[in-house]
C-alpha positions as CSV (number, residue, x, y, z in Angstrom):
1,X,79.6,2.5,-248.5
2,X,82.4,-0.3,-248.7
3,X,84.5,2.1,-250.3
4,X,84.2,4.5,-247.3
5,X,87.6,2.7,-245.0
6,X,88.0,5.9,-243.2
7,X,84.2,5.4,-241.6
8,X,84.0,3.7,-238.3
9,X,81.7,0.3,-238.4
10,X,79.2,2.4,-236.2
11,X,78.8,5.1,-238.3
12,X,78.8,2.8,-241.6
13,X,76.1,0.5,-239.7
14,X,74.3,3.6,-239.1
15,X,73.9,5.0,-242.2
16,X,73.5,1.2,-244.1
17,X,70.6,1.1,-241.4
18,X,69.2,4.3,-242.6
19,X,69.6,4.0,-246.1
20,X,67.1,0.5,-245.1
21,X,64.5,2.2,-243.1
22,X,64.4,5.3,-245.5
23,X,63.9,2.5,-248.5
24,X,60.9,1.3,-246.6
25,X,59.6,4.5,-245.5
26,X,59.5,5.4,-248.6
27,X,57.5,2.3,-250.2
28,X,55.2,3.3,-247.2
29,X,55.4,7.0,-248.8
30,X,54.8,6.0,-252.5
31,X,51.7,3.3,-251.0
32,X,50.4,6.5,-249.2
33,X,50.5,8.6,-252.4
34,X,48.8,6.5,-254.3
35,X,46.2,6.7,-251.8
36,X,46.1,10.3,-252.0
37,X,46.3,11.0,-255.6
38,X,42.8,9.1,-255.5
39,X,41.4,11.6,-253.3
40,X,43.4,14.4,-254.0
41,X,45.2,14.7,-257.7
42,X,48.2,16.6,-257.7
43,X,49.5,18.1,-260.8
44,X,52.4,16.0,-261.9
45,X,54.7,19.2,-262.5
46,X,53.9,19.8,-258.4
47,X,54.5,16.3,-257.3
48,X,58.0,16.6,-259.7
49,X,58.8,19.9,-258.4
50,X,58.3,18.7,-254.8
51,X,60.5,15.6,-255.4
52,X,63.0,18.1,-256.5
53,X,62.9,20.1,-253.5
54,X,63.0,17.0,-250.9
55,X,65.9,15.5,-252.9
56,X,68.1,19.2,-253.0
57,X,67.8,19.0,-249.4
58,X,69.0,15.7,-248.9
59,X,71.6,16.4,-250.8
60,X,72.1,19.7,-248.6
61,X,71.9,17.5,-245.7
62,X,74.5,15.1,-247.1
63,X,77.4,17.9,-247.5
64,X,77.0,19.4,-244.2
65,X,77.5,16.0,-242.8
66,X,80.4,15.5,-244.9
67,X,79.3,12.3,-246.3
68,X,79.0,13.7,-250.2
């Protein structure tokens, strides 16, 4: 983000923020698949294909908010 000069300090703070809180949210994510997979196995071509999706939206997400 450093290399992002044209981005106010609020909106840099923002996303360095967010980019913290999603890193934890998702170690809370991967603890509570863990969990699941013991109770429920997923196929790993689903779990993959899921990852795929979530990740094609954030990147979605991204563009229409100009940031990629």
């Amino acid at each position: 983000i450093s290399n992002w000069p044209f981005y106010p300090d609020s909106i840099k703070n923002m996303i360095t923020s967010t980019r913290d809180n999603t890193s934890k949210e998702m170690e809370d994510l991967e603890e509570y698949e863990k969990r699941m997979v013991y109770y429920f196995p997923i196929p790993l071509i689903e779990k993959e294909s899921f990852a795929n999706k979530y990740a094609a939206e954030q990147k979605k997400r991204l563009k229409e908010l100009g940031i990629i």
